[in-house]
ZAMARGU-4260 file (C-alpha; in steps of 0.2 Angstrom, whole numbers, plus 5000, padded with zeros to 4 digits):
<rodrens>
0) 5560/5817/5394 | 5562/5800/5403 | 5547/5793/5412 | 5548/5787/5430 | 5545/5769/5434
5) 5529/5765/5440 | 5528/5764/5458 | 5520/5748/5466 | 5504/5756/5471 | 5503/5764/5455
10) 5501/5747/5449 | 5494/5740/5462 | 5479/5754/5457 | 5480/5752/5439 | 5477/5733/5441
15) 5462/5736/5451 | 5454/5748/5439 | 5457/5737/5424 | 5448/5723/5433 | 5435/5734/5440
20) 5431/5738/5422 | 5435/5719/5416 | 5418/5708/5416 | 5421/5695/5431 | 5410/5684/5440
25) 5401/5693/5453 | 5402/5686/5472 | 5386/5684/5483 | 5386/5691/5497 | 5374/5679/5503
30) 5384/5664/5496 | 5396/5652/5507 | 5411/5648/5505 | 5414/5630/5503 | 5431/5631/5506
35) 5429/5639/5523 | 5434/5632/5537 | 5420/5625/5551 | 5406/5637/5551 | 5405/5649/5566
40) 5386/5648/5576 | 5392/5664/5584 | 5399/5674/5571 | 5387/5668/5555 | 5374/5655/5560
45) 5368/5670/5575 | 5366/5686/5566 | 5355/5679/5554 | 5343/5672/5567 | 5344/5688/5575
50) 5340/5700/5562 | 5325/5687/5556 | 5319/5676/5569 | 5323/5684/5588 | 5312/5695/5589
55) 5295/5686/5588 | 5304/5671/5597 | 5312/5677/5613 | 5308/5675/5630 | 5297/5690/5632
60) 5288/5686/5616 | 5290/5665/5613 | 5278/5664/5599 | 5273/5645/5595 | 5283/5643/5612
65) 5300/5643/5604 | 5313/5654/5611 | 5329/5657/5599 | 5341/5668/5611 | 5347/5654/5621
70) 5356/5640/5611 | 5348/5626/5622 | 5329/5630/5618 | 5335/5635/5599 | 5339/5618/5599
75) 5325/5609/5607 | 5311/5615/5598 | 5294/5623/5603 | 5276/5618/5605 | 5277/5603/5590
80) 5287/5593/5601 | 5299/5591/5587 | 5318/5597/5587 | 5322/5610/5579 | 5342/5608/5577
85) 5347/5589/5575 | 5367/5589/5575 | 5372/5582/5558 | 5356/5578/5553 | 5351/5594/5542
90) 5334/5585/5535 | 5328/5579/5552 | 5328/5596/5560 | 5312/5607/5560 | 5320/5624/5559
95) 5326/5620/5542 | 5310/5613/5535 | 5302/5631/5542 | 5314/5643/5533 | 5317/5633/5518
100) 5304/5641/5505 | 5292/5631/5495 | 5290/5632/5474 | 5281/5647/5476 | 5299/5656/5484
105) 5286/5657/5500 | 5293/5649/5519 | 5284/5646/5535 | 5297/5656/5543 | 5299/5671/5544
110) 5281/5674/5545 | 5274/5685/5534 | 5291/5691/5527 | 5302/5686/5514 | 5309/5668/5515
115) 5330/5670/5522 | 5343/5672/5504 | 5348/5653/5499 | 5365/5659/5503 | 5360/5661/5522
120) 5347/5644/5521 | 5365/5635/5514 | 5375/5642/5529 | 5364/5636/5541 | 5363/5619/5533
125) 5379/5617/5531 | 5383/5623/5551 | 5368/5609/5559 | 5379/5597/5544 | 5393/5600/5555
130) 5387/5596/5571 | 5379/5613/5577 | 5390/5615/5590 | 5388/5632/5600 | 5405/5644/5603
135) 5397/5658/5609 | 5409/5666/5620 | 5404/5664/5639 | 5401/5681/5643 | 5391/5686/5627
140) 5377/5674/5633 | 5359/5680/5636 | 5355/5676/5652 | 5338/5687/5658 | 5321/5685/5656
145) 5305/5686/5669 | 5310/5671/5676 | 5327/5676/5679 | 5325/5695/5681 | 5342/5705/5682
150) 5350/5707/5702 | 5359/5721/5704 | 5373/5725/5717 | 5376/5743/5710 | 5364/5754/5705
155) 5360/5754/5683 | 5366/5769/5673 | 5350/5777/5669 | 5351/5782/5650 | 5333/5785/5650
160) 5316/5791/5658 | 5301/5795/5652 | 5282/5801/5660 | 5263/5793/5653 | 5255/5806/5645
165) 5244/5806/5659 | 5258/5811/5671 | 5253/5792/5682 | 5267/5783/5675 | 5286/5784/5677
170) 5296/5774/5665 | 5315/5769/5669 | 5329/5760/5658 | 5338/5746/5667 | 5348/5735/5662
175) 5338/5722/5649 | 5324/5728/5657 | 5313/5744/5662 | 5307/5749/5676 | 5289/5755/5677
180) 5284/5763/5693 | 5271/5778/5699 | 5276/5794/5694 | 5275/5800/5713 | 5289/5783/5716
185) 5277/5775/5727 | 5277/5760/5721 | 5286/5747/5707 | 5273/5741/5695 | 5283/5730/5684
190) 5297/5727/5677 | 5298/5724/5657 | 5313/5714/5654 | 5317/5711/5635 | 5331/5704/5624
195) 5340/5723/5624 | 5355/5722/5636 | 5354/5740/5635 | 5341/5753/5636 | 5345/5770/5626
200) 5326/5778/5624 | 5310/5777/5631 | 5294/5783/5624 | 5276/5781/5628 | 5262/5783/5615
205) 5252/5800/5612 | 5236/5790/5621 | 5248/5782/5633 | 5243/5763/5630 | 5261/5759/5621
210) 5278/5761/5629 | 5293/5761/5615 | 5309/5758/5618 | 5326/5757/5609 | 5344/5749/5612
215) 5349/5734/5611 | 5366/5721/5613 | 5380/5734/5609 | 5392/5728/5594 | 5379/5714/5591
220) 5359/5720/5587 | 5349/5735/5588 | 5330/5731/5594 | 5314/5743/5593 | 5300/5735/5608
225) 5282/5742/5609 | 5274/5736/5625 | 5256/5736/5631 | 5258/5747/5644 | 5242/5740/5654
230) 5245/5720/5651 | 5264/5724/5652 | 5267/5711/5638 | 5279/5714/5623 | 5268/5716/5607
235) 5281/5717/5595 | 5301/5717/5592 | 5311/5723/5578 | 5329/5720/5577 | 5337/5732/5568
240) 5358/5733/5562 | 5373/5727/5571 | 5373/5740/5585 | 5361/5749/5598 | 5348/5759/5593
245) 5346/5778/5600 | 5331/5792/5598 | 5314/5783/5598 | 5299/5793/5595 | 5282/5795/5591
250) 5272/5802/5575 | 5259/5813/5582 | 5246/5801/5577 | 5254/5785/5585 | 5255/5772/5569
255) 5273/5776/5568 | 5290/5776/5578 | 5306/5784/5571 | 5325/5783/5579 | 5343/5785/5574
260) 5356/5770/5570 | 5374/5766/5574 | 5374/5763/5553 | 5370/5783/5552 | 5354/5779/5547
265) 5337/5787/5552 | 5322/5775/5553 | 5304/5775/5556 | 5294/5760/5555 | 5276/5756/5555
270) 5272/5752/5575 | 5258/5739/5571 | 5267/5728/5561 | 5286/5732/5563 | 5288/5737/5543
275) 5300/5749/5538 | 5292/5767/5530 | 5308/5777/5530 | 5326/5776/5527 | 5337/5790/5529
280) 5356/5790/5524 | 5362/5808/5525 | 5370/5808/5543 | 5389/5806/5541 | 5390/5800/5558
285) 5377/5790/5571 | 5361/5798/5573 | 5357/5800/5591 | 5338/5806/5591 | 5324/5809/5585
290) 5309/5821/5586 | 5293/5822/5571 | 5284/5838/5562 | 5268/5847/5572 | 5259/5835/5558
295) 5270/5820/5555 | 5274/5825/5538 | 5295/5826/5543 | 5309/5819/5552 | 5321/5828/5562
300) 5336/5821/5568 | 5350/5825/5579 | 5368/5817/5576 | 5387/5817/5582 | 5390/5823/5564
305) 5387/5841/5571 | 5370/5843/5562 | 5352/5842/5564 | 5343/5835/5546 | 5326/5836/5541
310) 5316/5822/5531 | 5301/5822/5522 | 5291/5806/5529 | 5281/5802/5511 | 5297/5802/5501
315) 5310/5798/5514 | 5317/5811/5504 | 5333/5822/5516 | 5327/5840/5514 | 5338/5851/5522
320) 5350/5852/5536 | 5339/5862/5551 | 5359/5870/5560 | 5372/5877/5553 | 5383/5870/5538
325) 5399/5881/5544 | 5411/5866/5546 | 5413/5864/5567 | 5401/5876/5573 | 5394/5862/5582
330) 5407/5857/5588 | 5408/5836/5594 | 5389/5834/5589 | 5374/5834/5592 | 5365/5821/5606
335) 5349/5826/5609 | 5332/5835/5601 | 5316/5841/5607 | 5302/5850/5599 | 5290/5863/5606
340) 5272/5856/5609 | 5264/5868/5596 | 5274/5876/5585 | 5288/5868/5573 | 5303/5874/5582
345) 5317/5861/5591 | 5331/5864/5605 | 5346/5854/5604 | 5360/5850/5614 | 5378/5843/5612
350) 5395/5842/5617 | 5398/5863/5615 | 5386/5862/5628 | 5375/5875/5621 | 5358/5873/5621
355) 5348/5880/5604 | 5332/5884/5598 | 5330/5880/5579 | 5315/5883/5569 | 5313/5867/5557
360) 5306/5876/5542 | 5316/5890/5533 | 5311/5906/5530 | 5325/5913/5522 | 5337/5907/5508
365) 5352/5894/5511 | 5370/5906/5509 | 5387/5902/5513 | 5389/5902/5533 | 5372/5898/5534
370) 5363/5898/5551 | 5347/5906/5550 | 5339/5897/5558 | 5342/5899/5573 | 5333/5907/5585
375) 5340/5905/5602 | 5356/5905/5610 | 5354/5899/5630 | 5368/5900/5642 | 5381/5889/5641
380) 5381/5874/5653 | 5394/5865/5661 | 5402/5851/5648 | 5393/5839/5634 | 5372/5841/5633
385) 5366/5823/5637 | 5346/5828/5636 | 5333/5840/5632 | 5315/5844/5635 | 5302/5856/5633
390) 5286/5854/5643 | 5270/5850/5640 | 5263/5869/5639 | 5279/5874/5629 | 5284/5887/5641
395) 5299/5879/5649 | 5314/5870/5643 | 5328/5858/5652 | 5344/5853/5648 | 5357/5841/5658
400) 5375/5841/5655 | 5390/5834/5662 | 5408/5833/5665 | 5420/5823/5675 | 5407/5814/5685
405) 5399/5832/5688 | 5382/5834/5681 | 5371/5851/5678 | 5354/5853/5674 | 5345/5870/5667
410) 5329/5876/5667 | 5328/5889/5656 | 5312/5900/5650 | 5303/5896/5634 | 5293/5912/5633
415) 5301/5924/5622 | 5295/5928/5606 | 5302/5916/5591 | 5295/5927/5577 | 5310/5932/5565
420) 5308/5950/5561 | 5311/5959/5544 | 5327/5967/5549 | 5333/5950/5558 | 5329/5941/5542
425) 5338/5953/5531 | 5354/5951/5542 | 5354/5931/5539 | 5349/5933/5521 | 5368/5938/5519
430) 5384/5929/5519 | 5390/5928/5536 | 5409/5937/5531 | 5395/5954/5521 | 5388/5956/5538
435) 5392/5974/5546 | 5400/5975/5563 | 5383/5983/5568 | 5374/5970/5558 | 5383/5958/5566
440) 5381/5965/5585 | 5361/5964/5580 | 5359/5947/5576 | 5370/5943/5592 | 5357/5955/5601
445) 5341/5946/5596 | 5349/5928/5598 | 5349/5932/5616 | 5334/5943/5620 | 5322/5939/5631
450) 5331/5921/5637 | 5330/5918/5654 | 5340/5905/5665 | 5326/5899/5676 | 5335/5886/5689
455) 5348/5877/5691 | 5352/5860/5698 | 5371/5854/5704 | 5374/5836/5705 | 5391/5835/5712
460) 5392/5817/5712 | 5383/5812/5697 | 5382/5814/5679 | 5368/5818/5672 | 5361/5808/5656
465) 5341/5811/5655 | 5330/5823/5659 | 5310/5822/5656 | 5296/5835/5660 | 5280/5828/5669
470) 5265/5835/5663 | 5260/5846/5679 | 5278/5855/5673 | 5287/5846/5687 | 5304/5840/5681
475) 5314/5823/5682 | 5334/5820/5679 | 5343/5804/5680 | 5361/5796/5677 | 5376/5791/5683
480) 5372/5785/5700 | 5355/5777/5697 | 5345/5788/5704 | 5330/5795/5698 | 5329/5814/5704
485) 5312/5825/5704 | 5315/5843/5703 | 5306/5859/5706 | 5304/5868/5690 | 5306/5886/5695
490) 5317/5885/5709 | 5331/5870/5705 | 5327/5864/5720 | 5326/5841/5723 | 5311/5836/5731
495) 5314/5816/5729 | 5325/5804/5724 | 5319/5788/5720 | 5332/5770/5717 | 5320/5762/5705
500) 5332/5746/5703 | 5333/5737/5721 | 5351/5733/5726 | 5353/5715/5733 | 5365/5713/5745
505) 5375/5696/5735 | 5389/5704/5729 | 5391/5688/5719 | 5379/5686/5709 | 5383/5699/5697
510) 5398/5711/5703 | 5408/5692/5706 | 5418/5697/5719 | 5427/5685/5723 | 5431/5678/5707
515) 5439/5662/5703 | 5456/5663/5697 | 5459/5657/5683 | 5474/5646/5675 | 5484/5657/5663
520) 5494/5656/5648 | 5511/5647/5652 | 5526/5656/5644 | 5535/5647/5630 | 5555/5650/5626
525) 5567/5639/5616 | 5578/5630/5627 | 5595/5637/5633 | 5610/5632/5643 | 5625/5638/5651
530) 5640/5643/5640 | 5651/5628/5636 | 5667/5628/5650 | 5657/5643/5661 | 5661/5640/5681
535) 5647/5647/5690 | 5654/5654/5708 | 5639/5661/5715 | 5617/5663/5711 | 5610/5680/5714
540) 5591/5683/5715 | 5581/5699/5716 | 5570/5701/5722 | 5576/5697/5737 | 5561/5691/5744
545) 5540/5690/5733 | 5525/5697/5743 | 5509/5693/5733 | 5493/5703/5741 | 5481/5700/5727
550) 5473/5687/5712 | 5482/5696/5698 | 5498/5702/5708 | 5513/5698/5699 | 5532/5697/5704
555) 5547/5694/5689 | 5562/5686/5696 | 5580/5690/5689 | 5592/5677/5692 | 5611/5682/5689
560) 5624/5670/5689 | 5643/5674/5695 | 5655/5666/5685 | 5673/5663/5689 | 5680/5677/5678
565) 5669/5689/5689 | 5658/5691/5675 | 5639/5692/5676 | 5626/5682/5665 | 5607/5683/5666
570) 5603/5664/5672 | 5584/5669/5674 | 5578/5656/5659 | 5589/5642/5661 | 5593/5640/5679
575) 5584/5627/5687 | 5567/5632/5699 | 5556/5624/5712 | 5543/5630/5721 | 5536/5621/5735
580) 5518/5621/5740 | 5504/5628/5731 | 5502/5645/5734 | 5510/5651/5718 | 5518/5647/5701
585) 5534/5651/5691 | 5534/5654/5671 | 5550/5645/5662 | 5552/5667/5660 | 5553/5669/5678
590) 5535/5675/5684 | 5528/5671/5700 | 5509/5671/5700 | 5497/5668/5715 | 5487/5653/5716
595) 5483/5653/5735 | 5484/5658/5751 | 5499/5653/5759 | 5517/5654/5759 | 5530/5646/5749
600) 5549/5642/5744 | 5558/5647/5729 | 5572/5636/5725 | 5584/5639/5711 | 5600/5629/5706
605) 5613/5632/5694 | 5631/5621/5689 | 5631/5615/5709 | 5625/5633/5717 | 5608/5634/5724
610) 5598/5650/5731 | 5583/5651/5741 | 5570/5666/5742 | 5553/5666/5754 | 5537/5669/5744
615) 5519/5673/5754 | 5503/5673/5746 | 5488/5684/5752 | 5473/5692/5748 | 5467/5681/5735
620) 5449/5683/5741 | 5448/5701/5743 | 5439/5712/5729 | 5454/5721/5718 | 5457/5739/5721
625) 5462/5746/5705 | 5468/5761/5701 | 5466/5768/5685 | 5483/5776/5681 | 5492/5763/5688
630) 5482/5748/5681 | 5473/5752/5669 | 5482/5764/5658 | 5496/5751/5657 | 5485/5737/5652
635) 5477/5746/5638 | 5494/5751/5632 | 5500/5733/5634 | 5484/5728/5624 | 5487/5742/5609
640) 5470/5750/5614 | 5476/5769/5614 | 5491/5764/5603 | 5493/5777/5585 | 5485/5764/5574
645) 5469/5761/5586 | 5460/5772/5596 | 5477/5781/5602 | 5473/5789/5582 | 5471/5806/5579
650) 5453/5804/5575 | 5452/5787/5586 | 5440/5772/5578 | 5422/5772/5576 | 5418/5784/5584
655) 5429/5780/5600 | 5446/5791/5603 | 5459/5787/5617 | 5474/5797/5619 | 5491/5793/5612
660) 5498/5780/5625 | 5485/5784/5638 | 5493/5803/5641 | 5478/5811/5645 | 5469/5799/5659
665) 5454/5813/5661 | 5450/5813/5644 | 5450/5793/5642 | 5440/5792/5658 | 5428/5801/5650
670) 5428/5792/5635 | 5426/5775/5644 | 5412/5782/5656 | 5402/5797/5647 | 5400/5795/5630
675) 5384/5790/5625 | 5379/5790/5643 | 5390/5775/5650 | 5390/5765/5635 | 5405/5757/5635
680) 5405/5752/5654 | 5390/5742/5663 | 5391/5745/5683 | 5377/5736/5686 | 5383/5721/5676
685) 5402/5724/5673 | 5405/5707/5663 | 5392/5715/5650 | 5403/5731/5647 | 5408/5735/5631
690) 5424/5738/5636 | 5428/5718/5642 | 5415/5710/5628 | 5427/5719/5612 | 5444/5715/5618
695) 5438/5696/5621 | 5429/5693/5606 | 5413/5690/5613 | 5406/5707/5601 | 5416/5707/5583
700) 5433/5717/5586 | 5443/5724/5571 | 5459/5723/5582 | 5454/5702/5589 | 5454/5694/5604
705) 5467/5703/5617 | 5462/5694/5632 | 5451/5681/5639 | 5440/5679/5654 | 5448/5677/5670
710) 5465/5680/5663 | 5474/5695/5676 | 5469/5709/5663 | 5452/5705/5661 | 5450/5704/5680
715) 5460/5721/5682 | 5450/5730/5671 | 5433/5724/5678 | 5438/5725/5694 | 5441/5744/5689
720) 5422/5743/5682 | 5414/5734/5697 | 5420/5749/5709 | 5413/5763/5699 | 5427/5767/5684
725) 5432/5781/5692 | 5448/5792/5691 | 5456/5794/5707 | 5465/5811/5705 | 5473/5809/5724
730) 5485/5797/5720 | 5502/5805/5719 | 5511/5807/5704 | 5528/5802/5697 | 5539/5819/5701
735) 5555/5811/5693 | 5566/5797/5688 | 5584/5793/5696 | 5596/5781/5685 | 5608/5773/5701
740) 5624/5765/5689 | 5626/5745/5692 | 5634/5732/5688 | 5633/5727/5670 | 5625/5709/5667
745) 5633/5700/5652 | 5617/5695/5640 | 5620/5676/5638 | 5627/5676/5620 | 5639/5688/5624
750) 5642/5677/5639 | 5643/5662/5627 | 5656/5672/5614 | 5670/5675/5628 | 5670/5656/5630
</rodrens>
């Protein structure tokens, strides 16, 4: 029997596996490359001061008075007087002599930590060697600290709230900074603004005295901060990955903090001194939260990988996974976890939107279809679970959900008994598919008895992302619109809403509107002439006449050309142009671009004929009305955003998913504006959104720079931003297309053949 050729990946694979199995020089991953091309302060030099050396030296927490997150006090040094970073003077620079380690292996720097690989002291040589030039991106620079506090224009998505153990103290995340007021909202205490851009959780200490928080500088670092609540001073910072950090909370005993990772990880760390305790890998997607065991012996997380996981603290060991393990029956993940003040029992939340009462230890034996569990069912809520909470005397619990810019929250009762009786346990104790139709119709029986919807809240107009119990059992809900809502238990009823961020009146300070524009990329073509022995008769222009009424309006000319014959050639890149004025520009490709105010004459001449069109310019300092249909869908597609091989994939990328081509706008608004409580769009700050800083390169993107700053698309999409990212479902829609026959135009090398 005749064997078929090898195909080329065969080979391709058998090659690899022969030289996975060969004994070849191992590559550092530490090691430079000496061949590289001129290192990257932003891309190399950065991450490795970050994940060292931010966060003991930034502006909330200079110690030796050095500050490392902006590049021209990295630069200058701190309280020796001497330089740290001499441009191409390696030995003369102080930062160096401080990381390099001694004979011992032992550095200055970090302090009390393990001196920096060689590989990453080399890099850093070898960038101040070359100058130590600084290319961050402009709109990936820090720029807040107490000095220079964060002005708002809009109101800051409120990701997170949390209440002082004494009920006193309301805590609020901003943007880079909290908010600490009253709890009554009588009055702002302080505001605690750190080197996290965003705020994802906020938990104060069991005695109260310490306020945790966790985010960071999405796509760049994650951060863990403890404050001292009374001196509001930052008493320690602990970057952590390459992403936001989500989850924080406290061991019972307040030594430790755990939260969930953008790496899938689970981590706690030691809140004295910042050191890691536990490390746990088992989620297959990002771990959203995190709650601890009665007696801080385990972890329990919550993650978008549809499960909630239990760890053993002492031997950071994964135990067992607390929901079900039927593939889907969570379905889109798991956001949010809270535990019951006494007893070892959780309720989580997610995107079914059904809230669930778990207890953490099993009673009965893991079988196929496993969910036992389980103890509660509550009503289901009105789209994804963003929060839940359980009061302080166990007897209440609260969940806040949202959809479509509509947010819910529940208050449902927690008195029911949780025990699992002998015939309830016998029932689980058996594969889900063995179970009788009675057996079944009991275990559904029991999963419900005795829950008891309490209140519910509306919000129309805002998404909800947080809720938090105070501890007189009074209830607090934030989100979408920045507003802090305080809620009556038992009836759903609002008794006060409190704008902890103030809104300034200077729309251009941070909202920018209106913008400089910007020069853009000039169009580029080889040259091209008229046919050899073509008579040209006649120019004809369309359109007729350009009306510009914005920065990033746009008009393409089409310039055809009459010919003798009574042919038709497309003139539009070789016919000769002037504009007068300034008010616009024309590309060699034939697009007219504003530049100003004003009006203006396009002139355009070909072989002796000559044609003339009006062109007015307007609006250029009024703030962009986009749409999102219209505008954005466009420019994503343009861009290749929500094309098949990005986020347009059936399982999207990382995490993100937009539809094929942009098809489905409501789910894509949603995806830009919800998920993980307006993580990828900053209204407060629209430059800083996720959704502007990938696409220009200013956070590491697998698919590159596609735009820049002040270019039409960037200013299009944050306009989009800066006026809320909304879906406006009014606008009419396309009810059909009509083709009208025309004149054919000769393409020019058609043209140049009949010649």
């Amino acid at each position: 029997m005749a064997q078929r050729p090898l195909s080329r990946i065969r080979c391709l694979m058998l090659a690899l596996a022969s030289m996975a199995m060969t004994s070849l020089p191992a590559f550092a991953a530490d090691e430079p490359n000496p061949a590289s091309d001129a290192i990257s302060y932003y891309r190399q030099v950065r991450p490795i001061l970050q994940a060292n050396c931010q966060g003991c030296h930034q502006p909330a927490k200079a110690a030796g008075g050095y500050v490392m997150t902006d590049f021209e006090r990295l630069s200058k040094g701190g309280e020796s007087g001497e330089p740290a970073v001499v441009p191409a003077q390696p030995d003369e620079s102080q930062l160096l002599s401080q990381i390099r380690p001694d004979a011992d292996g032992k550095a200055q720097m970090p302090k009390e930590k393990p001196a920096l690989s060689s590989g990453d002291i080399e890099l850093i040589s070898q960038w101040i060697a070359q100058g130590a030039t600084d290319d961050t991106p402009p709109n990936a620079l820090t720029r807040y600290d107490q000095d220079h506090p964060p002005v708002y224009t809009r109101p800051p998505v409120i990701g997170a709230i949390a209440f002082s153990p004494d009920g006193t103290l309301l805590a609020v995340a901003g943007f880079h900074e909290v908010l600490l007021w009253k709890a009554d909202g009588s009055e702002r205490l302080a505001r605690l603004i750190g080197l996290a851009e965003r705020i994802e959780s906020l938990a104060f200490s069991p005695d109260g005295t310490r306020l945790a928080v966790t985010g960071g500088l999405p796509g760049r670092m994650g951060e863990v901060q403890i404050w001292d609540v009374a001196a509001r001073k930052l008493i320690l910072s602990v970057p952590v990955t390459f992403d936001t950090v989500y989850g924080v909370s406290w061991s019972p005993d307040g030594t430790r903090l755990a939260f969930g990772c953008a790496d899938n990880s689970v981590r706690a760390i030691d809140a004295t001194t910042g050191q890691q305790i536990v490390f746990m890998g088992s989620h297959n997607d990002w771990a959203l939260d995190t709650v601890w065991s009665s007696d801080g012996s385990h972890l329990i997380s919550a993650g978008r990988d549809m499960t909630a996981k239990l760890t053993e603290v002492a031997t950071q060991r994964f135990v067992d996974n607390i929901t079900s393990i039927t593939p889907n029956a969570l379905k889109g993940g798991l956001a949010a976890v809270d535990r019951h003040p006494q007893r070892d029992e959780i309720v989580v939340g997610g995107s079914d939107g059904v809230p669930r009462v778990y207890r953490v230890f099993r009673q009965v034996q893991r079988v196929i279809g496993d969910d036992s569990n389980l103890i509660r069912e509550l009503p289901t809520m009105h789209g994804r679970i963003f929060s839940v909470a359980v009061s302080a005397d166990g007897k209440r619990i609260a969940a806040a959900s949202s959809l479509d810019g509509v947010g819910v929250v529940n208050v449902y009762g927690y008195e029911f008994d949780t025990a699992l009786p002998e015939n309830i346990k016998a029932i689980m104790a058996k594969v889900a598919d063995s179970r009788t139709t009675e057996e079944r119709d009991t275990l559904k029986a029991y999963l419900t008895e005795g829950v008891r919807l309490i209140a519910t809240t509306p919000l129309p107009s805002a998404s909800v992302y947080t809720v938090a119990f105070r501890p007189d059992g009074q209830l607090a809900a934030a989100g979408s619109d920045g507003i802090v809502r305080t809620i009556e238990t038992e009836t759903g009823k609002i008794l006060q809403e409190l704008s902890p961020a103030t809104v300034s009146d200077e729309s251009a300070v941070i909202a920018g509107l209106p913008r400089e524009n910007l020069p853009r990329a000039e169009d580029t073509l080889e040259t091209e002439i008229l046919p050899a022995g073509a008579t040209v008769t006649a120019l004809e222009v369309e359109p007729k006449s350009i009306d510009l009424t914005s920065r990033t309006a746009y008009s393409q000319i089409l310039v055809t050309a009459i010919l003798a014959d009574g042919s038709r050639l497309d003139a539009t890149r070789f016919a000769d142009r002037a504009l007068s004025g300034d008010a616009a520009t024309i590309s060699p490709l034939g697009l007219v671009t504003p530049r100003a105010d004003g009006s203006a004459t396009l002139s355009l001449t070909l072989a002796g004929q000559h044609a003339e069109i009006p062109v007015t310019v307007a609006g250029m300092s009024n703030p962009l009305r986009v749409d999102y249909v219209q505008d954005v869908t466009p420019l994503l597609s343009k861009m290749g955003c929500n094309a098949g091989t990005c986020h347009g994939s059936a399982q999207g990328k990382n995490g993100f998913k937009l539809s094929l081509r942009g098809y489905d706008p409501i789910f894509d608004v949603r995806a830009l504006t919800d998920d993980h409580a307006s993580r990828r769009v900053n209204l407060a700050s629209p430059d800083d959104s996720l959704m502007l800083l990938k696409p220009t390169g200013a956070v590491p993107h697998v698919g590159g720079q596609l735009m820049k700053p002040g270019e039409p698309a960037y200013e299009i999409l944050r306009a989009w931003i800066a006026d809320g990212a909304r879906l406006d479902r009014t606008r009419p829609r396309v009810a059909s297309i009509e083709v009208t026959p025309a004149n054919p135009i000769v393409p020019a090398e058609a043209a140049r053949q009949q010649f």
